[in-house]
C-alpha positions as CSV (number, residue, x, y, z in Angstrom):
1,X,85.7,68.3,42.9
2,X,84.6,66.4,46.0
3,X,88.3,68.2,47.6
4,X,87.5,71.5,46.9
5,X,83.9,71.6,48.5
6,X,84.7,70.0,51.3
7,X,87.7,72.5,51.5
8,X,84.7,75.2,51.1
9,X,82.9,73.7,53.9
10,X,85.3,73.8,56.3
11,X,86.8,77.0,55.9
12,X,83.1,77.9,56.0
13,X,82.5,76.0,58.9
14,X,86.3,77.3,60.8
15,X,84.6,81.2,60.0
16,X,81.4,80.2,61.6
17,X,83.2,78.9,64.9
18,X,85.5,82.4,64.6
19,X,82.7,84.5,64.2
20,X,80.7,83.3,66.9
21,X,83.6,83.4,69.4
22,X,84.6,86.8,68.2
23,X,80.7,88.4,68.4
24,X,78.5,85.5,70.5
25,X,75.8,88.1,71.3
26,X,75.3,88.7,67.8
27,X,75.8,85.0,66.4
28,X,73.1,83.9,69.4
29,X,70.8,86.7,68.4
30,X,71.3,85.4,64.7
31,X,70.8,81.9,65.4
32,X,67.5,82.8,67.2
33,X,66.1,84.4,64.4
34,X,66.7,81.1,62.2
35,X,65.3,79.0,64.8
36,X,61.9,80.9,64.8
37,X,61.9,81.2,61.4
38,X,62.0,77.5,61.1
39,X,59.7,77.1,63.2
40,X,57.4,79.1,61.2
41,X,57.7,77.3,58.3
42,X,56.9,74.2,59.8
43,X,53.5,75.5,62.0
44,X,52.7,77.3,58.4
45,X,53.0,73.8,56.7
46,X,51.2,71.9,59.5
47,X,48.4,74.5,59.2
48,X,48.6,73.7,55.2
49,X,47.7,70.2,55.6
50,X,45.8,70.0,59.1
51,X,42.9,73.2,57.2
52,X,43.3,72.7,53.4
53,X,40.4,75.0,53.1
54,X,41.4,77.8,55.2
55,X,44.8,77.9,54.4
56,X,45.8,77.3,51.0
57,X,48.6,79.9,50.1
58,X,52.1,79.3,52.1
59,X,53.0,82.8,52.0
60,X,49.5,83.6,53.5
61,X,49.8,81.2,56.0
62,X,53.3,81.9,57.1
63,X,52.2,85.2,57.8
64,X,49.0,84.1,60.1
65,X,51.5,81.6,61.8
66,X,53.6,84.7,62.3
67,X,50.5,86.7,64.1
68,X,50.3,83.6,66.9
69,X,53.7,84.4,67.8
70,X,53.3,88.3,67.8
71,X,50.3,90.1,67.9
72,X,48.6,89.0,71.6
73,X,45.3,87.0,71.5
74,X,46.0,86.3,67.8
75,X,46.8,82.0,69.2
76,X,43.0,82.1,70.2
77,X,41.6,83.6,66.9
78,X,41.3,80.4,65.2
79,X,37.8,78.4,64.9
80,X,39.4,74.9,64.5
81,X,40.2,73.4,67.8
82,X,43.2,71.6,66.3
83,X,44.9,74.7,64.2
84,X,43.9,77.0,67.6
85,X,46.0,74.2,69.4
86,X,48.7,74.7,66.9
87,X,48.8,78.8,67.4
88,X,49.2,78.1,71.4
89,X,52.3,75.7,71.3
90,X,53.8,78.1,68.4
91,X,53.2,80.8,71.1
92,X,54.4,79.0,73.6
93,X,57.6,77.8,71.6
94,X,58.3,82.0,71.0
95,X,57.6,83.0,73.7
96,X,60.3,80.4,75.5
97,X,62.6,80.1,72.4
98,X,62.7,83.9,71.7
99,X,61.8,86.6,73.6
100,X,62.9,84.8,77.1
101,X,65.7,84.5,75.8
102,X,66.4,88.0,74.3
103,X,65.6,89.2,78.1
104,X,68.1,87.0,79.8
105,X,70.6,88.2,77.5
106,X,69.6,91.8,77.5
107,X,69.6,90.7,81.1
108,X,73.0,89.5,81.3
109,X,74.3,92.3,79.1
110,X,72.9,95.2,81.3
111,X,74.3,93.3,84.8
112,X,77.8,93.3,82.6
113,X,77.6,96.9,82.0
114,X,76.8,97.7,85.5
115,X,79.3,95.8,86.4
116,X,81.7,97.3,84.2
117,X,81.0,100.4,85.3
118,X,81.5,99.6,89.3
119,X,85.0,97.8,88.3
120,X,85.9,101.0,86.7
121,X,87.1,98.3,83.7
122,X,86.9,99.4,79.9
123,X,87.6,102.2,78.3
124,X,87.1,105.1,80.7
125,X,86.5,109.2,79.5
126,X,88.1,111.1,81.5
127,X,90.0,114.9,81.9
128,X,91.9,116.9,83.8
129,X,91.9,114.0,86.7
130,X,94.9,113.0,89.2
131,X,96.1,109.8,88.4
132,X,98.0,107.5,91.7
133,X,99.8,104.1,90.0
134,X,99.9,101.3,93.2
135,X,99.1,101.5,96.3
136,X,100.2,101.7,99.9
137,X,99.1,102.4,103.6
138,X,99.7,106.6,102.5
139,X,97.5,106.6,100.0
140,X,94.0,106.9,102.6
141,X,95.5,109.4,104.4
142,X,96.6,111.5,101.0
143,X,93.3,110.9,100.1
144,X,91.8,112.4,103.1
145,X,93.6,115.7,103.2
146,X,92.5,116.4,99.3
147,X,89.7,116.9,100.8
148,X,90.5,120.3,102.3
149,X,92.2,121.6,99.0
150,X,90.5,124.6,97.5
151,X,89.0,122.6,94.9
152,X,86.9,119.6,93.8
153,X,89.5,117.0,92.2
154,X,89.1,113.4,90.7
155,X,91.3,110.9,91.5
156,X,91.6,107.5,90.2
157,X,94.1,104.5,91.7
158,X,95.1,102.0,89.6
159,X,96.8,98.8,91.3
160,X,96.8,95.1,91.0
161,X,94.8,95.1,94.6
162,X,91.3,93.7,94.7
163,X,88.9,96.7,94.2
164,X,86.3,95.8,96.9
165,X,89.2,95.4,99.1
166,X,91.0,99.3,98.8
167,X,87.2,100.5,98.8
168,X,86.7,99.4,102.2
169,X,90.0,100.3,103.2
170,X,90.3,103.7,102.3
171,X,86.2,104.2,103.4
172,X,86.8,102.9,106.6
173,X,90.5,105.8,106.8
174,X,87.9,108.8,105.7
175,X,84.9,108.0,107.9
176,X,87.8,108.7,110.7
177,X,88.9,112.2,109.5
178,X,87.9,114.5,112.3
179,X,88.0,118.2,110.6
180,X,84.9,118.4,108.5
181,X,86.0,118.1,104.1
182,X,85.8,121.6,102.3
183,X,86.0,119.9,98.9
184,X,84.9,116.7,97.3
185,X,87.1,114.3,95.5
186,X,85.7,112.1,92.9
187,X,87.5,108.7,93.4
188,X,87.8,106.0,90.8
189,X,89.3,102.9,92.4
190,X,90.4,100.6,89.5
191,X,92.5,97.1,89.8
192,X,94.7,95.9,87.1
193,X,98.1,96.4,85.9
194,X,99.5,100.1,86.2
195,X,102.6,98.7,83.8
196,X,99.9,98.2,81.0
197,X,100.5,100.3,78.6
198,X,96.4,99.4,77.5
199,X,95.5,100.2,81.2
200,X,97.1,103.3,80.8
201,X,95.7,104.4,77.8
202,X,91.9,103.4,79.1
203,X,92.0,105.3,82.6
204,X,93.4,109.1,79.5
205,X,96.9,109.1,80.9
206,X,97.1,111.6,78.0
207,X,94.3,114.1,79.3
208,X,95.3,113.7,83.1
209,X,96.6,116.7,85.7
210,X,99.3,115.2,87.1
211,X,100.5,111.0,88.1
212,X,101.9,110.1,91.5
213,X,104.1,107.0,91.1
214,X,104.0,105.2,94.5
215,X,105.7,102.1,95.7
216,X,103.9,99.3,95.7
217,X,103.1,97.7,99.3
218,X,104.6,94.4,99.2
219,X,107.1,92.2,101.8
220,X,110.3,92.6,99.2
221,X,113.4,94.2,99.3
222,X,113.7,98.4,98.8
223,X,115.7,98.0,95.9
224,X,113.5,95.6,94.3
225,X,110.2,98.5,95.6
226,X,112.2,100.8,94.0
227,X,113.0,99.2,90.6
228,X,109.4,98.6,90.3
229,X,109.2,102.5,90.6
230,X,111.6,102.8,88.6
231,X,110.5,100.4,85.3
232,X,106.6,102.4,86.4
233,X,108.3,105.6,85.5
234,X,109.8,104.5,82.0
235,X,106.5,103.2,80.8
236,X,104.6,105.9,81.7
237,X,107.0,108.7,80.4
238,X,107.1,106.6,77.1
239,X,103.2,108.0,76.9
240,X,101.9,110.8,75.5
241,X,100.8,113.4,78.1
242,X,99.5,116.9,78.4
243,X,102.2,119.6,78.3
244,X,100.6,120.9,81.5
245,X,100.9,117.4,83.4
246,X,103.8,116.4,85.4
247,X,104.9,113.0,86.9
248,X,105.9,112.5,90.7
249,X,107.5,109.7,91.9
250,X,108.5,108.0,95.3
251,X,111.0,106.0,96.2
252,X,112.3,104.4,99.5
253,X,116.4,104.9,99.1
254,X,117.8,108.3,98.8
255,X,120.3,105.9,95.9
256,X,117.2,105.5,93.6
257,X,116.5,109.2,93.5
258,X,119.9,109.9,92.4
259,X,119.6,107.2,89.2
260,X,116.5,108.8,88.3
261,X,118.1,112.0,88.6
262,X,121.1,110.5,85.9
263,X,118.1,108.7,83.9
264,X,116.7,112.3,83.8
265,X,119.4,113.4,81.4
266,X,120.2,110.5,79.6
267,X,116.5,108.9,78.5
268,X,114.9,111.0,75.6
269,X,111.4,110.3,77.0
270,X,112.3,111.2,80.2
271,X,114.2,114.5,79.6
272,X,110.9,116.0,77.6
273,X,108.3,115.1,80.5
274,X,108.1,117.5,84.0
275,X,109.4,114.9,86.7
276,X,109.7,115.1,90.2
277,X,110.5,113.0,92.8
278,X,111.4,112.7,96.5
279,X,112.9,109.9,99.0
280,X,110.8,109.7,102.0
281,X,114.0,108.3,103.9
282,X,115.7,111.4,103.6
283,X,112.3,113.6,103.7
284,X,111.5,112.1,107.2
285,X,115.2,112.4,108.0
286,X,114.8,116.0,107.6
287,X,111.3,116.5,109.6
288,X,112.4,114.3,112.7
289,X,115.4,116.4,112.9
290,X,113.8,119.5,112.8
291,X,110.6,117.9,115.9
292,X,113.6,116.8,117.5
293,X,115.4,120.3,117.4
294,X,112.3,122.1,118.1
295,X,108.8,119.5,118.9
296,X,106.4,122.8,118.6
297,X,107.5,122.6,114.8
298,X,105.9,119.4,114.7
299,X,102.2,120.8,114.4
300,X,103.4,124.0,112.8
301,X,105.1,121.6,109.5
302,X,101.6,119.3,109.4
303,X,99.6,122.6,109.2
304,X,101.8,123.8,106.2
305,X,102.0,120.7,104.4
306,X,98.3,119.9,104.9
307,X,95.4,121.9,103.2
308,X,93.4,122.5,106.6
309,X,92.6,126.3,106.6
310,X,95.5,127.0,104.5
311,X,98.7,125.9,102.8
312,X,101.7,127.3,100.9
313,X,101.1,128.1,97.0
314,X,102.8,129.7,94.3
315,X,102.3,132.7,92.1
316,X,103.7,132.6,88.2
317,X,105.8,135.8,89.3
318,X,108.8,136.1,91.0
319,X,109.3,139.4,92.6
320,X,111.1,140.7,95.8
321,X,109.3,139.8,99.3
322,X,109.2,143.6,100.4
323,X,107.4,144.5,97.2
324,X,104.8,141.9,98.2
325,X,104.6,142.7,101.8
326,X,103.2,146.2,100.5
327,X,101.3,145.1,97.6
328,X,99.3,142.2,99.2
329,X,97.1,142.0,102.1
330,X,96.2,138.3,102.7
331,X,99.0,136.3,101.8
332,X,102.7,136.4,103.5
333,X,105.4,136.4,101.2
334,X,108.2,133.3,102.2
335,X,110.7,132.8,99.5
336,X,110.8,134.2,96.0
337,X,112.9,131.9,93.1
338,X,112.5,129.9,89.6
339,X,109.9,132.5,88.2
340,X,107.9,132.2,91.3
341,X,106.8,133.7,94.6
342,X,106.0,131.1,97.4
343,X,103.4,132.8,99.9
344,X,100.8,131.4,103.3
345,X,97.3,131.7,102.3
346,X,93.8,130.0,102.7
347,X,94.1,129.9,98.8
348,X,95.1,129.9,96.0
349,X,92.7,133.2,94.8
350,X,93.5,135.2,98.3
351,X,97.2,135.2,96.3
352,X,95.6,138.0,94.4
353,X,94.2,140.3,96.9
354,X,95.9,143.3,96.6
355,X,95.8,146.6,98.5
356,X,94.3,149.7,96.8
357,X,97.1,151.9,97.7
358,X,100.8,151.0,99.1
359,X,101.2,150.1,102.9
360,X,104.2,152.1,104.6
361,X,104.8,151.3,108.2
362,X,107.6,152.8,109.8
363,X,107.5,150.7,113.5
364,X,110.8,148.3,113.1
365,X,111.3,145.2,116.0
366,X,115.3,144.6,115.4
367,X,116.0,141.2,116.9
368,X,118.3,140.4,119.3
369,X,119.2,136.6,117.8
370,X,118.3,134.7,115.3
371,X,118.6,131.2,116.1
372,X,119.5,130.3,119.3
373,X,121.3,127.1,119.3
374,X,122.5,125.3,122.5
375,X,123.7,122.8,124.1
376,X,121.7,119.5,124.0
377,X,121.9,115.9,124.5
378,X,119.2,113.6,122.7
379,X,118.9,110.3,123.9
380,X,117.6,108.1,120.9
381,X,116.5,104.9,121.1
382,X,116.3,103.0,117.7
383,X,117.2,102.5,114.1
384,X,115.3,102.7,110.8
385,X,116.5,103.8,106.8
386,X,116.0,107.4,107.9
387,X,118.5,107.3,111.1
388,X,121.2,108.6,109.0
389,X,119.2,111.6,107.6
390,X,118.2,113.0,110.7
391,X,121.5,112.5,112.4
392,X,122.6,114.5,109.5
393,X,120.3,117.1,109.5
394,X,120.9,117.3,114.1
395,X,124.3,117.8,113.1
396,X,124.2,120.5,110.4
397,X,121.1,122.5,112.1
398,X,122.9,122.6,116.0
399,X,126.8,121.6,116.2
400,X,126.3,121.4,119.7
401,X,124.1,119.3,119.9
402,X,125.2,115.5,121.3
403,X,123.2,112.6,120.2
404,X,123.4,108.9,122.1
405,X,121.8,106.1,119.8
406,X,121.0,103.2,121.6
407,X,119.3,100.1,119.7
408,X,116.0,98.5,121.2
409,X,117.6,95.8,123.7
410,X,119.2,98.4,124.9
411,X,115.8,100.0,126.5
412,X,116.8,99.5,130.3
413,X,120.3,101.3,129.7
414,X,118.2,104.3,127.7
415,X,116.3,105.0,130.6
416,X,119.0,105.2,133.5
417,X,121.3,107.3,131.2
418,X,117.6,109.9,130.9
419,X,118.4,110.0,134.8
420,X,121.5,111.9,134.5
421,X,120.8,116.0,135.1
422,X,121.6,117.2,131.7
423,X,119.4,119.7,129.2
424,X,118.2,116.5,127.5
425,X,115.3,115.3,124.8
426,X,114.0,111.5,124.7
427,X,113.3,110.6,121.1
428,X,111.5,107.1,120.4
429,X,112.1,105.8,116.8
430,X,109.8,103.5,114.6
431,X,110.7,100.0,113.9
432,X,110.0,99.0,110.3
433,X,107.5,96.8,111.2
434,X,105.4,97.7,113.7
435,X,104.8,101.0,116.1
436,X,104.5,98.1,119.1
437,X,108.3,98.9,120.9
438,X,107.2,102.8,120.6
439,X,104.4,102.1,123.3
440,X,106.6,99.7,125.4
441,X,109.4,102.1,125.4
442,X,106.7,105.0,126.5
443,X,105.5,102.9,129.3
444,X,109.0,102.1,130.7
445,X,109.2,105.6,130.6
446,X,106.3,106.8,132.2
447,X,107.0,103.9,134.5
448,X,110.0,105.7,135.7
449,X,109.4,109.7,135.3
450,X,105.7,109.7,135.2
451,X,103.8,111.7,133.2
452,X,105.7,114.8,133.7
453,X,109.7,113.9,132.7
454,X,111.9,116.5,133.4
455,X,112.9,116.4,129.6
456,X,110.9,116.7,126.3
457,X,110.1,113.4,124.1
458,X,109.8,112.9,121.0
459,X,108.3,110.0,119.3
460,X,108.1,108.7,115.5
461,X,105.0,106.4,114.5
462,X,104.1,104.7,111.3
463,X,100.0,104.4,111.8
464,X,97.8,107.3,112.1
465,X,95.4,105.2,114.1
466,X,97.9,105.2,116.9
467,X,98.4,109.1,117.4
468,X,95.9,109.0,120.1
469,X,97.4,106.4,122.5
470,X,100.7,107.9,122.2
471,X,99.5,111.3,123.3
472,X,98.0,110.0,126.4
473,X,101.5,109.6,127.3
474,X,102.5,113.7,127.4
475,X,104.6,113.6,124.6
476,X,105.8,116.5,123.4
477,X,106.2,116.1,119.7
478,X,104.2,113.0,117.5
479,X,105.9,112.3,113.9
480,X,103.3,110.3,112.5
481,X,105.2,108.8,109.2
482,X,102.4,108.0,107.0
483,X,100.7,111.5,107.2
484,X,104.0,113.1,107.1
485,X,104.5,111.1,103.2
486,X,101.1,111.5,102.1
487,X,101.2,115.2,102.8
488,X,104.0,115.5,100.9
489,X,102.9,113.3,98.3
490,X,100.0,115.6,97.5
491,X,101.7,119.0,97.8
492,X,103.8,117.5,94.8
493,X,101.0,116.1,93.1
494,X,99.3,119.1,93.1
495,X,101.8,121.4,92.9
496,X,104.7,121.4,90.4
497,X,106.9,123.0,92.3
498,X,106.6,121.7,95.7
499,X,109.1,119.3,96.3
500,X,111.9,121.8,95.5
501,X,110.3,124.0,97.7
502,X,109.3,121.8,101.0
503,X,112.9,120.2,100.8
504,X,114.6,123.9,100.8
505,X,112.4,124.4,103.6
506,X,113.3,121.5,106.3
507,X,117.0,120.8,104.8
508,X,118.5,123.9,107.8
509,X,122.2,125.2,106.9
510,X,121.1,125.0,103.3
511,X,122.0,128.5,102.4
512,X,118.6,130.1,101.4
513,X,116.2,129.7,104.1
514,X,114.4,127.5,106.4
515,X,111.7,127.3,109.1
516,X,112.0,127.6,113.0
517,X,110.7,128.2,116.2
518,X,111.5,129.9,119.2
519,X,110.6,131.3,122.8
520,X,110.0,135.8,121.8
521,X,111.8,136.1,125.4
522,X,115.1,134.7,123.6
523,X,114.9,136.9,120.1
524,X,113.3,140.7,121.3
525,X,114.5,142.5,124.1
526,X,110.9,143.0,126.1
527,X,111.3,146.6,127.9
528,X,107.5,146.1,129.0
529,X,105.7,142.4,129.6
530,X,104.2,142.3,126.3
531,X,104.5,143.7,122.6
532,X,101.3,145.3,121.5
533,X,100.4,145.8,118.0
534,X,97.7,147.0,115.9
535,X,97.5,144.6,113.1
536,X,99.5,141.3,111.6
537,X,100.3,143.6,109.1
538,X,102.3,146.2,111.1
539,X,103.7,143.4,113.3
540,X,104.9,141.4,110.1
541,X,106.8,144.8,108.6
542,X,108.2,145.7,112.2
543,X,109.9,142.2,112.3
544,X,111.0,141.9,108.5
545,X,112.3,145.1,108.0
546,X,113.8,145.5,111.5
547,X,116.0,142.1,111.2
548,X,117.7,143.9,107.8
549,X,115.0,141.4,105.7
550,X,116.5,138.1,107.7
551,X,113.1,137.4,109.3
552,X,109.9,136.8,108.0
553,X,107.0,135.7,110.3
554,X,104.6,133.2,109.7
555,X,102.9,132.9,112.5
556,X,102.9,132.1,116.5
557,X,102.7,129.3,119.0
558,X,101.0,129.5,122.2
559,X,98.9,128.2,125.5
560,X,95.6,128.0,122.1
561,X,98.2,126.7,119.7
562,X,99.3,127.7,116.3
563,X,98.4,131.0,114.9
564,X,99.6,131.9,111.3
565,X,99.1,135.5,109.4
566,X,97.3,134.3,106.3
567,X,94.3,136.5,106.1
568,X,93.6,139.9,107.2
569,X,96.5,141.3,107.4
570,X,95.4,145.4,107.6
571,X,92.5,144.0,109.7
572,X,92.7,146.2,112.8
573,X,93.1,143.9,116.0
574,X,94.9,144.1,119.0
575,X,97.8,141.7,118.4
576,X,100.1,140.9,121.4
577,X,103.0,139.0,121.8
578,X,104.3,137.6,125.1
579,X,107.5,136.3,125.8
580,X,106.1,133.1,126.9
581,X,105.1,132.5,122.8
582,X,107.3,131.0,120.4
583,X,107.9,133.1,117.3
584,X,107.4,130.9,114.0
585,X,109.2,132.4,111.3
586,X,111.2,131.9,108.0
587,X,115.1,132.4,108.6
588,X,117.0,133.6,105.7
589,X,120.8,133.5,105.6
């Protein structure tokens, strides 16, 4: 008998201590209430025997004790000095014991919340938001041109950095930002672990737009950054999402991209989800090469892939570019494929401003070449992961061209070879480290030509920060890395189709169609010093139609820079083209 009740007790006593770990606000509020309670019933029987005559029922008295401790001025109500006494220290006792401490805890509770709440921690309610998984130096800069989309987005960034830490970081990138926002972004900034599959669920994987997988930025190995991407991927895809949402995901090694592409068909939660992905070794591969052939194409490829004023978008109908040319009159048709039509605008609604009637213009411009490719040598100094890709992409876009790579320590040799009187370009790689043998290279440059070489340079950096001191030097063409990757990042964030799109666009010799520059003098025979027309429209149809539907163009590049048909096209202007500018147009094969 003895046993079994002390048994009792302690499982009693092992579901107390389990309770009050598992709800401590409640057990504390609990254990309050017994305390005062108590304490009642021993002020009500001190009363009892300290005033027989004025308090002689306990239930009576417990209630009058009860008054002291919450009606105010009840303590000072009693006519007995001793039992008045006795109301002020059971006051006193309450007021300490109990309500102080309900307010530190309601206190404590309400400094949790807020707290909560500015850690972004807990369960969060959330829809239709953009999700980014890690963190790197891109992630500011993606951050920054969101700002210019057409609409107001929220974002939220889960990583395992310290939140303080990525909210200075990425306030300090956006205070820099020199064109003025158009939209707002809502950001979230949230630290934990993006492989959670609880962390997930909390920040409504299920409800959001889209997820942009980025590689972590950490000293390791690619393949190891890449595997991380890689396990990221499989736990997210083993989610549920929104049939409308879609997954991007970067990785470093061209390698990776293929196994994702094999995972693609072999996984069953991967093969049901809309993935896309892109390696930003071969994707810078591709845009050096094509600054390198042509450094005006530099500025032209950030204004498309950035949201500034306008951008590239997609209609849900695919239909043939010279039907759109006469249907619509603020959007240029460039490529039409997959169910969609790819056009310039300044947004995503001017895709649906159509003329009331037709437009017929008869004026043709037949061109006189296409792309003009010639002979070239490009000096280039340096060696990073996307060295191979660009030498590719030199190779297939100009066969004539002749590249000499020469490796850092080679600087002194790189400049004496520039001397020789050849049609030559200077192009200054990255290192993976640092931008720091860039700038010396530039100085021993400048040191030797001055600030007018007799040959173009181009050079690649990896901070934004430093554009600004490298175009003190006259460069011709500044690849900035980062921005290049972020821009990207967010076109395929934000658009589904984008990376198929952008990588058509800058991989030349592909067979469909790509993006290029040139001088007017070297594609239209000029009869008179200028080419005068009476709208972008007419000057659009004179070019497309007169190069047999092999040209379309996009805009042009001049003394005041870049000038792109995106609005107003029947507006009536006087539009002139000199042979000085350079034509930028979409080349179809």
């Amino acid at each position: 008998m003895y046993k079994a009740i002390l048994s009792k007790l302690k499982k009693a006593q092992s579901n107390v201590t389990i309770g009050v770990n598992r709800y401590p606000f409640l057990a504390t509020i609990l254990l309050l209430i017994f305390a005062n309670l108590l304490m009642l019933i021993v002020a009500a029987c001190l009363a009892m025997s300290l005033d027989r005559e004025s308090y002689t029922n306990f239930f009576f008295t417990l209630v009058q004790v009860a008054e002291w401790l919450v009606i105010p001025g009840a303590a000072l109500i009693p006519k007995n000095l001793v039992i008045r006494a006795l109301s002020v220290i059971v006051f006193m006792i309450g007021l300490v014991m109990f309500s102080g401490v309900i307010i530190a805890m309601t206190t404590t509770k309400v400094r949790s919340f807020m707290l909560t709440k500015a850690e972004a921690t807990g369960r969060l309610k959330l829809n239709y938001h953009y999700i980014i998984l890690n963190y790197n130096d891109k992630v500011p800069a993606l951050l920054m041109d969101m700002m210019h989309n057409d609409v107001d987005d929220t974002v939220l960034i889960l990583s395992n950095k310290n939140k303080q830490f990525l909210d200075k970081i990425i306030k300090h990138q956006t205070k820099q930002r020199i064109q003025r926002p158009t939209s707002k972004v809502n950001l979230i900034v949230r630290s934990g672990n993006p492989h959670s599959v609880a962390e997930l669920a909390d920040i409504c994987l299920s409800q959001c737009k889209a997820v942009l997988i980025v590689h972590d930025q950490r000293d390791i190995e690619k393949d190891s950054v890449d595997l991380d991407v890689l396990q990221l991927l499989l736990t997210v895809s083993s989610q549920e999402m929104s049939k409308e949402s879609h997954i991007v995901v970067e990785t470093q090694s061209f390698k990776m991209r293929q196994v994702m592409y094999d995972m693609q068909n072999a996984i069953p939660s991967l093969m049901c989800k809309k993935i896309s992905s892109y390696s930003y070794d071969k994707l810078l591969g591709q845009f050096l090469a094509t600054s390198i052939l042509r450094p005006n194409l530099t500025s032209v490829l950030y204004d498309l892939l950035s949201f500034v004023d306008f951008s590239i978008y997609d209609s849900d109908r695919a239909q043939p570019l010279e039907d759109y040319l006469v249907k619509f009159t603020d959007s240029v048709p460039i490529y039409s494929a997959n169910g969609k039509t790819f056009a310039i605008a300044q947004s995503q609604k001017a895709l649906f401003s159509q003329r009331s009637n037709l437009l017929k213009i008869d004026r043709r411009l037949v061109p006189i070449a296409y792309i003009c490719n010639q002979e070239i040598v490009y000096y280039i100094l340096g060696d990073n992961n996307k060295y191979q890709f660009m030498m590719q992409s030199i190779k297939k876009t100009n066969p004539k061209a002749i590249c000499r790579s020469y490796k850092y320590e080679e600087l002194n040799k790189f400049v004496k070879d520039l001397h020789e009187p050849k049609r030559r370009t200077a192009v200054v790689l990255s290192d993976m480290q640092s931008d720091d043998n860039v700038i010396l290279a530039l100085i021993e440059l400048n040191k030797h030509f001055g600030l007018n070489p007799p040959f173009e340079i181009v050079a690649e950096i990896k901070d934004p920060n430093k554009q600004i001191n490298i175009e003190q030097f006259n460069v011709n063409s500044v690849i900035v890395s980062n921005k290049v990757v972020s821009f990207y990042a967010l076109q395929n964030m934000v658009k589904k189709e984008a990376s198929w799109f952008y990588e058509t666009l800058l991989d030349h010799k592909n067979g469909e169609f790509n993006i290029w520059s040139e001088k007017a003098m070297y594609i239209f025979d000029f009869l008179e010093s200028q080419l005068i027309f009476d709208s972008y429209a007419e000057f659009i149809h004179a070019v497309f139609f007169g190069s047999q539907k092999r040209m379309m163009p996009i805009g042009i590049s001049g003394q005041q820079g870049n000038t792109f048909f995106c609005f107003g096209l029947d507006q009536k202007r006087e539009f002139v083209l000199k042979p000085s500018d350079s034509l930028i147009y979409i080349h179809y094969s």
